[in-house]
PDB file of N, CA, C and O in Angstrom:
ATOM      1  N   UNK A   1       0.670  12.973 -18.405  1.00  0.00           N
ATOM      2  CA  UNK A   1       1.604  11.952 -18.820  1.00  0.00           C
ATOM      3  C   UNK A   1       1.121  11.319 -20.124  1.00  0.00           C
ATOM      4  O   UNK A   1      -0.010  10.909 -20.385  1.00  0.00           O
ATOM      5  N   UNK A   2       2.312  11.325 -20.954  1.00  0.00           N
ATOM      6  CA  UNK A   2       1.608  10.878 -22.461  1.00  0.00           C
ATOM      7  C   UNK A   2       2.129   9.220 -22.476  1.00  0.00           C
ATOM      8  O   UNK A   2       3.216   8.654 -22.365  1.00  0.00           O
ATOM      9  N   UNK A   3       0.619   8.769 -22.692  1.00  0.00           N
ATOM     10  CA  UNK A   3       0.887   6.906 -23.231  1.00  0.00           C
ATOM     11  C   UNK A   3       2.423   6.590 -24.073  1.00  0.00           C
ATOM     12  O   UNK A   3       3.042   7.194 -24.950  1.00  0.00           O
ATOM     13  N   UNK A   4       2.602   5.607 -23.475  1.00  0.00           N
ATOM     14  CA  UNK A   4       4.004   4.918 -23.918  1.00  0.00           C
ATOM     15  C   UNK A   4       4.123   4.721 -25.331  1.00  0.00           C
ATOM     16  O   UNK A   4       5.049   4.800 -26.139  1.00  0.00           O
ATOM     17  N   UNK A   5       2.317   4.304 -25.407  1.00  0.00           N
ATOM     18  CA  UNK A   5       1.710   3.755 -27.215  1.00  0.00           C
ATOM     19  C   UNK A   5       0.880   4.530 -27.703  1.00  0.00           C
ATOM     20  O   UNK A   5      -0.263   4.092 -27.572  1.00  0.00           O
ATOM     21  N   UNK A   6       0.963   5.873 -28.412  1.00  0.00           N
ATOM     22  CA  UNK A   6      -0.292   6.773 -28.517  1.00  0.00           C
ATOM     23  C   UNK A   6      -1.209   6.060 -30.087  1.00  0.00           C
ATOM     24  O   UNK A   6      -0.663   5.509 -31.043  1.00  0.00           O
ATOM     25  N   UNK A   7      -2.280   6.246 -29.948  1.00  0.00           N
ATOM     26  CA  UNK A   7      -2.987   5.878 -30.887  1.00  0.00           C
ATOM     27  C   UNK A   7      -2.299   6.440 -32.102  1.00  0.00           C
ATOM     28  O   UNK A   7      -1.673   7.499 -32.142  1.00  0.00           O
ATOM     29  N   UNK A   8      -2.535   5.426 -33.277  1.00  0.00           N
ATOM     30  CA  UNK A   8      -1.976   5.463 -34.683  1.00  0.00           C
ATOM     31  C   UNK A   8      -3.451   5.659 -35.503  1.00  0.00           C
ATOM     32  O   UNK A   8      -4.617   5.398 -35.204  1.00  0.00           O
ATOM     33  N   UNK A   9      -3.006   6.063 -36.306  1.00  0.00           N
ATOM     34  CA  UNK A   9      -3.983   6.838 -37.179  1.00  0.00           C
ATOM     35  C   UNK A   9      -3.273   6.270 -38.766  1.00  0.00           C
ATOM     36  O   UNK A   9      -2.265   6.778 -39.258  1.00  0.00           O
ATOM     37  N   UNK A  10      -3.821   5.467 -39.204  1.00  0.00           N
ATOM     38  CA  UNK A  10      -3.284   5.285 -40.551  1.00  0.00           C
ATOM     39  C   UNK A  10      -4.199   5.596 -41.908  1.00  0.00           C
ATOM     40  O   UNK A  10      -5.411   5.477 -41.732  1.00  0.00           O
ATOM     41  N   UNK A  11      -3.813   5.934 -43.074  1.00  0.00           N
ATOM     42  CA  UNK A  11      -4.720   6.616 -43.656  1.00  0.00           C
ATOM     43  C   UNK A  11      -4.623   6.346 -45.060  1.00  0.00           C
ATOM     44  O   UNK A  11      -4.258   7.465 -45.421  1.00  0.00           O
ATOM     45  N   UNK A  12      -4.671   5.823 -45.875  1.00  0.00           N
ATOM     46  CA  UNK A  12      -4.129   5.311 -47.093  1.00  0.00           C
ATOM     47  C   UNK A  12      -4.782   6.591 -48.125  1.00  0.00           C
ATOM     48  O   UNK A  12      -5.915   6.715 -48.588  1.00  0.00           O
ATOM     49  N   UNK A  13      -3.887   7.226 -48.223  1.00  0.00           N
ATOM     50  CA  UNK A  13      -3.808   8.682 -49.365  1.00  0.00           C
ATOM     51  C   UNK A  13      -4.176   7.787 -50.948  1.00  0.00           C
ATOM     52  O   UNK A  13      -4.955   8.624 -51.406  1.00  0.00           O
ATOM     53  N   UNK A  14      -4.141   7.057 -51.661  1.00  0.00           N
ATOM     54  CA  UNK A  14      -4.842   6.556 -52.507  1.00  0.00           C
ATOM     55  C   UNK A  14      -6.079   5.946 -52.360  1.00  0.00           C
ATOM     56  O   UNK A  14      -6.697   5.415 -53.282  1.00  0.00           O
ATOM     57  N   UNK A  15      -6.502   6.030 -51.023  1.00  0.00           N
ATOM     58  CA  UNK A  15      -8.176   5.459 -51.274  1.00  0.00           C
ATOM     59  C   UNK A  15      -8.829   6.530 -51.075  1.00  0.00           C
ATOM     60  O   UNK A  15     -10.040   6.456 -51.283  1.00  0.00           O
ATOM     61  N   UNK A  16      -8.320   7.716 -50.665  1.00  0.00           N
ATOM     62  CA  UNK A  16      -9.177   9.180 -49.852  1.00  0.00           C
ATOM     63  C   UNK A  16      -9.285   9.418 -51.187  1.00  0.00           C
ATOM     64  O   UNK A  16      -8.543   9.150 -52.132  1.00  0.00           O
ATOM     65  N   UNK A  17     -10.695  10.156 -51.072  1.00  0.00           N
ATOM     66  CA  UNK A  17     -11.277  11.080 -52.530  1.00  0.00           C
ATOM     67  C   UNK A  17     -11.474  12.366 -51.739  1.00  0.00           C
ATOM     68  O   UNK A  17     -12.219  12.998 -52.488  1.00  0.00           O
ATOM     69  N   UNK A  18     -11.257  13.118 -50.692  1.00  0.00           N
ATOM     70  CA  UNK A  18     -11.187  14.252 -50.190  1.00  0.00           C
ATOM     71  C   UNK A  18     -12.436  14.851 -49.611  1.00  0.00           C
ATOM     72  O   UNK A  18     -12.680  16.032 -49.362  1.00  0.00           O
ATOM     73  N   UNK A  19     -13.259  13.650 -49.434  1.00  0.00           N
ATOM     74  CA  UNK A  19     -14.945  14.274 -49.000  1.00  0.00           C
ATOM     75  C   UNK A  19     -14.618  15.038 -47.795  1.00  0.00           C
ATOM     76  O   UNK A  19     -15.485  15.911 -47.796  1.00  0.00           O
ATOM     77  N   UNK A  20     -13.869  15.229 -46.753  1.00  0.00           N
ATOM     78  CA  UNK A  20     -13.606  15.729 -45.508  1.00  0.00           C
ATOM     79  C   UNK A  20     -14.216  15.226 -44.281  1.00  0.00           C
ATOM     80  O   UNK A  20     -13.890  15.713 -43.199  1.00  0.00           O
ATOM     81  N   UNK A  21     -15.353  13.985 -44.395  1.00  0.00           N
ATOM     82  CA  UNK A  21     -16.305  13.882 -43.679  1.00  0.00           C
ATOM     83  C   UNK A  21     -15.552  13.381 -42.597  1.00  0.00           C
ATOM     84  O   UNK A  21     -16.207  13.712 -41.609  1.00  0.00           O
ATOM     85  N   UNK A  22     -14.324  12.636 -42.136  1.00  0.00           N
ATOM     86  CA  UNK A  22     -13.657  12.342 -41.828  1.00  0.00           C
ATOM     87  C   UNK A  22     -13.227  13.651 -40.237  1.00  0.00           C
ATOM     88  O   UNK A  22     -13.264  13.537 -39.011  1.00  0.00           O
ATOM     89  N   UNK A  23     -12.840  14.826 -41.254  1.00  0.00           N
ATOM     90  CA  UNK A  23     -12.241  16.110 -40.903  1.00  0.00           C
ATOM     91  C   UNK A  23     -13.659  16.594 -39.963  1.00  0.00           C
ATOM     92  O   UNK A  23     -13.514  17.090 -38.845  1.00  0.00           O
ATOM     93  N   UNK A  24     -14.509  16.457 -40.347  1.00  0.00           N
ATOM     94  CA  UNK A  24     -16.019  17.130 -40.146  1.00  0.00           C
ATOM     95  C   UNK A  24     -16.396  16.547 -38.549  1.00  0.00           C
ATOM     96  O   UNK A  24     -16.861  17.276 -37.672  1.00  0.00           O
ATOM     97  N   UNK A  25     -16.160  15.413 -38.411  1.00  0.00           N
ATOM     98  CA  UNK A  25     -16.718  14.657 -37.303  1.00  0.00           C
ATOM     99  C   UNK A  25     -15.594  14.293 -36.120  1.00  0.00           C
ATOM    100  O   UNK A  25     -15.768  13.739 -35.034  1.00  0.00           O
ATOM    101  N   UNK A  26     -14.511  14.753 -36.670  1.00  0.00           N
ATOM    102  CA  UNK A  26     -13.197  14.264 -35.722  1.00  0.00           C
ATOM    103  C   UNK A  26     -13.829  15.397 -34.742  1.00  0.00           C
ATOM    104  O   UNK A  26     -14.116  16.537 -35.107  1.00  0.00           O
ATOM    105  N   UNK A  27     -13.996  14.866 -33.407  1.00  0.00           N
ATOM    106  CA  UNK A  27     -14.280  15.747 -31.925  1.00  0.00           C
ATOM    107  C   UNK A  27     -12.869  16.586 -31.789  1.00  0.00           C
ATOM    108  O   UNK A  27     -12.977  17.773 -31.480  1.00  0.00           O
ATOM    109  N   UNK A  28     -11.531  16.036 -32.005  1.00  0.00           N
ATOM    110  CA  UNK A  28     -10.631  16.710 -31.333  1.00  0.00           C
ATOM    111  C   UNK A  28      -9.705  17.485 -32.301  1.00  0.00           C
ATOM    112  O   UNK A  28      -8.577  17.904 -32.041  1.00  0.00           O
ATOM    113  N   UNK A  29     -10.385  17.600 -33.464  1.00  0.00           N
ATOM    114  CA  UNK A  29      -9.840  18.472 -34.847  1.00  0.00           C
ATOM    115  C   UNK A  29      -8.150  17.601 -34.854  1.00  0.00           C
ATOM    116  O   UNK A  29      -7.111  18.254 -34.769  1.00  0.00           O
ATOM    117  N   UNK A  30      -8.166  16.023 -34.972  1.00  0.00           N
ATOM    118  CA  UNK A  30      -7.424  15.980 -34.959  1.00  0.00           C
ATOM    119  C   UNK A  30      -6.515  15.673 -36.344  1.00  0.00           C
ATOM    120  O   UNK A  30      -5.292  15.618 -36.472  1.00  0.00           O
ATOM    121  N   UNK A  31      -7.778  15.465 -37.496  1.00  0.00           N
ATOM    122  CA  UNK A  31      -7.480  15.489 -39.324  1.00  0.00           C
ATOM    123  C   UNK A  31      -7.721  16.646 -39.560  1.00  0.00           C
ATOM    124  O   UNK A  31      -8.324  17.477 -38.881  1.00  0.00           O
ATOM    125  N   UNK A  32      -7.162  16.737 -40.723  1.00  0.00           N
ATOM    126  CA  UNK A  32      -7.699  18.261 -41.429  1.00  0.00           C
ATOM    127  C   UNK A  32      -7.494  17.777 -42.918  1.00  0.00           C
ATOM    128  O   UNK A  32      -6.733  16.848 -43.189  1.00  0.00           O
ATOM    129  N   UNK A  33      -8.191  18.435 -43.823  1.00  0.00           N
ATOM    130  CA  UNK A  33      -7.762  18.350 -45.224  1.00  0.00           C
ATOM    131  C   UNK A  33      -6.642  19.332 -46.081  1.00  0.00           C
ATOM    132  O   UNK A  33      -6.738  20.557 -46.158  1.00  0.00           O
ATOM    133  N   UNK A  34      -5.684  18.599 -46.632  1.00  0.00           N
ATOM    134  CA  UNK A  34      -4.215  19.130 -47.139  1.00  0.00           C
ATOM    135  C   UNK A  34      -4.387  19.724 -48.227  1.00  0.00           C
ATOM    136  O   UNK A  34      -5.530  19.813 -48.675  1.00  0.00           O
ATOM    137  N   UNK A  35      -3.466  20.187 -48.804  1.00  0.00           N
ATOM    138  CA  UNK A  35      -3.621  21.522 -49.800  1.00  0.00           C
ATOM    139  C   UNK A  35      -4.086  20.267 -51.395  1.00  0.00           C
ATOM    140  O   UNK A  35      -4.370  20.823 -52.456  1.00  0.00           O
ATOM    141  N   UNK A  36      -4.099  18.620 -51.331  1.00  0.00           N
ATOM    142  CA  UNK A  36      -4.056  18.142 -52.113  1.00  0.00           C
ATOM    143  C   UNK A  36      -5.306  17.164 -51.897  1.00  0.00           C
ATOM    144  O   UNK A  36      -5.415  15.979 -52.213  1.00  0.00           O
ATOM    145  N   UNK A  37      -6.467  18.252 -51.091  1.00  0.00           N
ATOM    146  CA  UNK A  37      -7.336  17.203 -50.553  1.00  0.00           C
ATOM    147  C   UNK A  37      -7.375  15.911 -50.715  1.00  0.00           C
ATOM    148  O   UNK A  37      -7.817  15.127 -51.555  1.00  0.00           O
ATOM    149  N   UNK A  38      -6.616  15.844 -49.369  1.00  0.00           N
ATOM    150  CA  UNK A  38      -6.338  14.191 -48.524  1.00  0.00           C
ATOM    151  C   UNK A  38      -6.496  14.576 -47.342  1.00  0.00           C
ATOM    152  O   UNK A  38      -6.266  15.739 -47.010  1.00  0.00           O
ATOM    153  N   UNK A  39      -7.064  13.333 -46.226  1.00  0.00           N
ATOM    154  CA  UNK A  39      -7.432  13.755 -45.030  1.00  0.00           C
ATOM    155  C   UNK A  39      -5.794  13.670 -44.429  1.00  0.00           C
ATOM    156  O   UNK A  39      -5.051  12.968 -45.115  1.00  0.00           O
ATOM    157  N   UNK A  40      -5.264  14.233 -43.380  1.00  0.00           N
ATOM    158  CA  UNK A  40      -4.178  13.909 -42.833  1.00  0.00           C
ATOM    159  C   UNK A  40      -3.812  14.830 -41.384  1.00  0.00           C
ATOM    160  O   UNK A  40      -4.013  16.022 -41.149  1.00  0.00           O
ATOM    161  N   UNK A  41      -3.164  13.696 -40.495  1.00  0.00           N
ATOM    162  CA  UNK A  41      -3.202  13.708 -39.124  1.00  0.00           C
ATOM    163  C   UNK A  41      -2.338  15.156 -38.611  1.00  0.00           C
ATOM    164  O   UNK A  41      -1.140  15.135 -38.894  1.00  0.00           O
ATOM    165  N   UNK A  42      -2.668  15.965 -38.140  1.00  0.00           N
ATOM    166  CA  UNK A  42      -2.317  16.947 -37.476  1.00  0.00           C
ATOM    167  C   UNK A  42      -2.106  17.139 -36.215  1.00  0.00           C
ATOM    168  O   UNK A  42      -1.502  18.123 -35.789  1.00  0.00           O
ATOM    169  N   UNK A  43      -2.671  16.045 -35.356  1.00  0.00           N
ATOM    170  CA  UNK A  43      -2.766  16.582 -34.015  1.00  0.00           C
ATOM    171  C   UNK A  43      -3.040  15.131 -33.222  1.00  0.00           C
ATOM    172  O   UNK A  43      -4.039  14.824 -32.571  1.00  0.00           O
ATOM    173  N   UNK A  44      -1.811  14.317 -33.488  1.00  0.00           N
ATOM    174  CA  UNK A  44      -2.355  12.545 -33.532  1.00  0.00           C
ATOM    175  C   UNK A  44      -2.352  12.662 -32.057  1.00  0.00           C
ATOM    176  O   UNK A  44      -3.141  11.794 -31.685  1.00  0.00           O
ATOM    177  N   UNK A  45      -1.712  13.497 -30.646  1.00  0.00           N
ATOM    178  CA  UNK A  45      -1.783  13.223 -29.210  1.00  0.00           C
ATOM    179  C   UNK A  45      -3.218  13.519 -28.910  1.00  0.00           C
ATOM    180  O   UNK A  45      -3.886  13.059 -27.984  1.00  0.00           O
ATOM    181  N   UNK A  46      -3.599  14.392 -29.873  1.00  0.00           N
ATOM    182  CA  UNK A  46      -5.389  14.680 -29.032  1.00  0.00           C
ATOM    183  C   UNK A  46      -6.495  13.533 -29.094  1.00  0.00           C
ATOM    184  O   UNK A  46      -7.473  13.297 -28.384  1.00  0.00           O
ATOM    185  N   UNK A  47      -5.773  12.700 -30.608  1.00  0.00           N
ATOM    186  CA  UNK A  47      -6.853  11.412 -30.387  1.00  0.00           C
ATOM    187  C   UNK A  47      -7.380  10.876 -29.700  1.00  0.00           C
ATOM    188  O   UNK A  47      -6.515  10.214 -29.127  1.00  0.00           O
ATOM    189  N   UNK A  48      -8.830  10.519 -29.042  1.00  0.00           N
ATOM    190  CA  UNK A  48      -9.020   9.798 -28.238  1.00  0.00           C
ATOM    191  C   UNK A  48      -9.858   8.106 -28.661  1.00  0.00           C
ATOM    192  O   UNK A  48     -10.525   7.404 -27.901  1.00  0.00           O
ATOM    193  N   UNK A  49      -9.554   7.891 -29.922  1.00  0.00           N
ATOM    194  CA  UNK A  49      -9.457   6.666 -30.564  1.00  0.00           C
ATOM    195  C   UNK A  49     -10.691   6.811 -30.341  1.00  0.00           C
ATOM    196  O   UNK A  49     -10.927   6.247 -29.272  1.00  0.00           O
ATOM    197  N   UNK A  50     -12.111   7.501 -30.995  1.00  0.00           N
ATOM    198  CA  UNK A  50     -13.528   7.219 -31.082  1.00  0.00           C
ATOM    199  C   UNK A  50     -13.472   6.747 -31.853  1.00  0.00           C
ATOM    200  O   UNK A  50     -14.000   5.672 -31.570  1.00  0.00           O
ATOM    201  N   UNK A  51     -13.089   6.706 -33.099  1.00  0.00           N
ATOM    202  CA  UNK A  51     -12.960   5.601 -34.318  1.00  0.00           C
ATOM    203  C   UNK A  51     -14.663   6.384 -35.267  1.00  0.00           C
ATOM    204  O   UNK A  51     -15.543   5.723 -35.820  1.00  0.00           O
ATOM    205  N   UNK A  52     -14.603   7.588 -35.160  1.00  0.00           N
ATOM    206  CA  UNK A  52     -15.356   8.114 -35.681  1.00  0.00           C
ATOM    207  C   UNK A  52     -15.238   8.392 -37.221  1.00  0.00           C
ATOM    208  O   UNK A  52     -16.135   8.578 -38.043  1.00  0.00           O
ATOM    209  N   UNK A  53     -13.457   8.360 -37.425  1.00  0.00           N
ATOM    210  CA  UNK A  53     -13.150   9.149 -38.879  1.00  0.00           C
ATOM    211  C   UNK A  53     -13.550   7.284 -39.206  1.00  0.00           C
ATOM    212  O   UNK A  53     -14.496   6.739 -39.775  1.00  0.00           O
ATOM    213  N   UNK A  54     -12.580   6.869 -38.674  1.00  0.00           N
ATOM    214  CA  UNK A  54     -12.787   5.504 -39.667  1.00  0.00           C
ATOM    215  C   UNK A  54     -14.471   4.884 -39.893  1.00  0.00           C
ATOM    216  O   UNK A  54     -14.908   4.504 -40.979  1.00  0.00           O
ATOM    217  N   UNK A  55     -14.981   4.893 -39.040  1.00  0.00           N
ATOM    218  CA  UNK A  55     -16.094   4.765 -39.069  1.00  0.00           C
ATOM    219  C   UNK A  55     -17.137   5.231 -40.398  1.00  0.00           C
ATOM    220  O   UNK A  55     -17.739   4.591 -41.261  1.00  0.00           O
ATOM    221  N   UNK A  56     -17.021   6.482 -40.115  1.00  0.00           N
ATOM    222  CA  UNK A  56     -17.839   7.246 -41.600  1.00  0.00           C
ATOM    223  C   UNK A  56     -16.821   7.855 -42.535  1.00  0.00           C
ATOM    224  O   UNK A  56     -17.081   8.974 -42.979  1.00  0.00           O
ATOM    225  N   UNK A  57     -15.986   7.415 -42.800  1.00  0.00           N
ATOM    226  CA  UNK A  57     -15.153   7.079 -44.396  1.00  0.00           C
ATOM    227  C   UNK A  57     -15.655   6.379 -45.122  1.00  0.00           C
ATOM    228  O   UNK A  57     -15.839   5.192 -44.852  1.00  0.00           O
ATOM    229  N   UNK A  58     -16.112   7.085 -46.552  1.00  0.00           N
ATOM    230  CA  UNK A  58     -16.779   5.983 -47.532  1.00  0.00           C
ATOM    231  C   UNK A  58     -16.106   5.316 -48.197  1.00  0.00           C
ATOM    232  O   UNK A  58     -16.732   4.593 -48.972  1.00  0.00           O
ATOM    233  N   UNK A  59     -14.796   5.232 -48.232  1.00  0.00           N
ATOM    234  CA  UNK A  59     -13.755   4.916 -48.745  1.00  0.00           C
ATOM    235  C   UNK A  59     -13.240   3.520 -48.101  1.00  0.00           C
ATOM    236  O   UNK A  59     -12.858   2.562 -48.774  1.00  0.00           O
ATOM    237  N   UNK A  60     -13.301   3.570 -46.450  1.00  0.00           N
ATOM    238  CA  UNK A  60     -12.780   3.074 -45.946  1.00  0.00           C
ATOM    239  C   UNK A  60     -10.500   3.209 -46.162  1.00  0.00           C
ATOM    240  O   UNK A  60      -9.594   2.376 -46.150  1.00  0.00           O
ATOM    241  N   UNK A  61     -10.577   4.758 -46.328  1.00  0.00           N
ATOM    242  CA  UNK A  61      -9.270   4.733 -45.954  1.00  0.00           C
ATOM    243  C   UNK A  61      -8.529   4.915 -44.676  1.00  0.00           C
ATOM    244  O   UNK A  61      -7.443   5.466 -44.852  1.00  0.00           O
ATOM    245  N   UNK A  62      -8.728   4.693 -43.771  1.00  0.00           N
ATOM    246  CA  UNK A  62      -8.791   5.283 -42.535  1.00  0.00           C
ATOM    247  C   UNK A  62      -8.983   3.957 -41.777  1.00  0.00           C
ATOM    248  O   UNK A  62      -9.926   3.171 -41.858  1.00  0.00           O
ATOM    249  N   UNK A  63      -7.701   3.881 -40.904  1.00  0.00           N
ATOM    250  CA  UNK A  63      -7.827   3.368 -39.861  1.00  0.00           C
ATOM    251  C   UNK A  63      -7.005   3.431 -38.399  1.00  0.00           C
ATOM    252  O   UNK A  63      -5.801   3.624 -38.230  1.00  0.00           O
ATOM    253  N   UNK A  64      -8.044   3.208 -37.408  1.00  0.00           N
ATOM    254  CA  UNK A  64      -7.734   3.885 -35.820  1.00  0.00           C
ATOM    255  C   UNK A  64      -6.918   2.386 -35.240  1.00  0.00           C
ATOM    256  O   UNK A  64      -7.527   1.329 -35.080  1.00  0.00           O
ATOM    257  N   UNK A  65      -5.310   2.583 -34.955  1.00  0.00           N
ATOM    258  CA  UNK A  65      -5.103   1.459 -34.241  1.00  0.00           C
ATOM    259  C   UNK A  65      -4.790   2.145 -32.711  1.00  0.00           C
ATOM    260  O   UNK A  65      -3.943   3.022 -32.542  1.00  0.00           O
ATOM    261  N   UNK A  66      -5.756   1.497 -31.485  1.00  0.00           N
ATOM    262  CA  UNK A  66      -5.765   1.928 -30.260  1.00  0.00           C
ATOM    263  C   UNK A  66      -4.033   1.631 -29.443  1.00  0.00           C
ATOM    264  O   UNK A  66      -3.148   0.777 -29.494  1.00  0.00           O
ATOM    265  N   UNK A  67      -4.240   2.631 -28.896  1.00  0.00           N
ATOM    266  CA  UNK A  67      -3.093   1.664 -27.871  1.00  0.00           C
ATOM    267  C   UNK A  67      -3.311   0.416 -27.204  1.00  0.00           C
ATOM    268  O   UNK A  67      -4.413  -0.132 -27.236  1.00  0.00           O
ATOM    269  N   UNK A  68      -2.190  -0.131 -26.519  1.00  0.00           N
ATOM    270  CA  UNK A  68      -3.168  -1.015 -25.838  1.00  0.00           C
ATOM    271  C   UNK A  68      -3.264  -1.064 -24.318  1.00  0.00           C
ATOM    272  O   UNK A  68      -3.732  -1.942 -23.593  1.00  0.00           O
ATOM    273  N   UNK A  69      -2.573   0.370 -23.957  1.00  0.00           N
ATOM    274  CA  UNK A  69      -2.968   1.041 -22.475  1.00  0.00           C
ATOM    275  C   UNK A  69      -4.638   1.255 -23.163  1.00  0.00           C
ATOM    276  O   UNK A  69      -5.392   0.292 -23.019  1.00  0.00           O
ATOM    277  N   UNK A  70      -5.260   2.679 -23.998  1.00  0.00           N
ATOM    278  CA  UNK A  70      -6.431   2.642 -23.972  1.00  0.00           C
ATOM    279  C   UNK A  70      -7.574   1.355 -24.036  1.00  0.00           C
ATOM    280  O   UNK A  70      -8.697   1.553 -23.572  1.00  0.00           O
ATOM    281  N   UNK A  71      -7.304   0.351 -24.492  1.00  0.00           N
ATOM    282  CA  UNK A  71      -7.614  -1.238 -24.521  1.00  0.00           C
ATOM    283  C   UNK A  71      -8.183  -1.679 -23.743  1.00  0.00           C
ATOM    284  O   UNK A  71      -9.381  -1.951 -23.664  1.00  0.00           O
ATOM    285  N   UNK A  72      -6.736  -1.891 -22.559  1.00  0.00           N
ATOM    286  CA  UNK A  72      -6.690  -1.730 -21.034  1.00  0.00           C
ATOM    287  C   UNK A  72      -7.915  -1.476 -20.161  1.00  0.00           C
ATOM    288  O   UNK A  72      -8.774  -2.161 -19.605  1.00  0.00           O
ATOM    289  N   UNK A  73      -7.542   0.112 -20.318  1.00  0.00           N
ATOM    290  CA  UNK A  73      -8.942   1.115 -19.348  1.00  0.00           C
ATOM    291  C   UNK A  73      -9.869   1.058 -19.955  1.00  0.00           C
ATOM    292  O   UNK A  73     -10.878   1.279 -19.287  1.00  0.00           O
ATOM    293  N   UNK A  74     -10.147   0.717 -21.653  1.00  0.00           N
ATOM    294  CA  UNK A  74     -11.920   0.622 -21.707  1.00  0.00           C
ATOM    295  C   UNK A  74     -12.673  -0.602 -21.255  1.00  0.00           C
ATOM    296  O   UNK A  74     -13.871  -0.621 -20.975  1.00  0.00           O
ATOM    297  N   UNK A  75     -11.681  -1.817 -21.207  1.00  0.00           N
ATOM    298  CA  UNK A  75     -12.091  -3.254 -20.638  1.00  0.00           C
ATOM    299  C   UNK A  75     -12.497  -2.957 -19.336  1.00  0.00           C
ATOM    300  O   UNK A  75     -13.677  -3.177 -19.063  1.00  0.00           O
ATOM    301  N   UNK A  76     -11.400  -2.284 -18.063  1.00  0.00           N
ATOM    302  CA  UNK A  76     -12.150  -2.466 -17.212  1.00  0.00           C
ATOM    303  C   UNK A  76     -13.113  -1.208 -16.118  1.00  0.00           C
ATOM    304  O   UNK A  76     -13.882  -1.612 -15.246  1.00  0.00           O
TER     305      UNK A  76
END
């Protein structure tokens, strides 16, 4: 059963410089880099909101907004 609210993945294509590191560390291959190296979402249901891309972006273009079912179940 897929969440009502699936995690959002937002990504601001003018701050990406195309390092991939983003692409490199996603567990669920869920970025990839585009024919115009920019990171961009391919596979946004596999997310499991580790907040890994955003995390090690040197850019800081990248950001993980959770659902707030996942919210939910990590609180309790």
């Amino acid at each position: 059963m897929k969440p009502k609210h699936p995690t959002v993945i937002c990504i601001n294509t003018d701050w990406c410089k195309g390092c991939g590191i983003c692409a490199a560390f996603c567990p669920k291959q869920v970025l990839v880099m585009n024919q115009r190296d920019k990171a961009e979402v391919v596979a946004a249901e596999n997310c499991i909101a580790c907040k890994q891309c955003e995390q090690r972006c040197p850019d800081l273009a990248i950001q993980v907004i959770k659902s707030p079912a996942k919210e939910e179940k990590e609180a309790s």
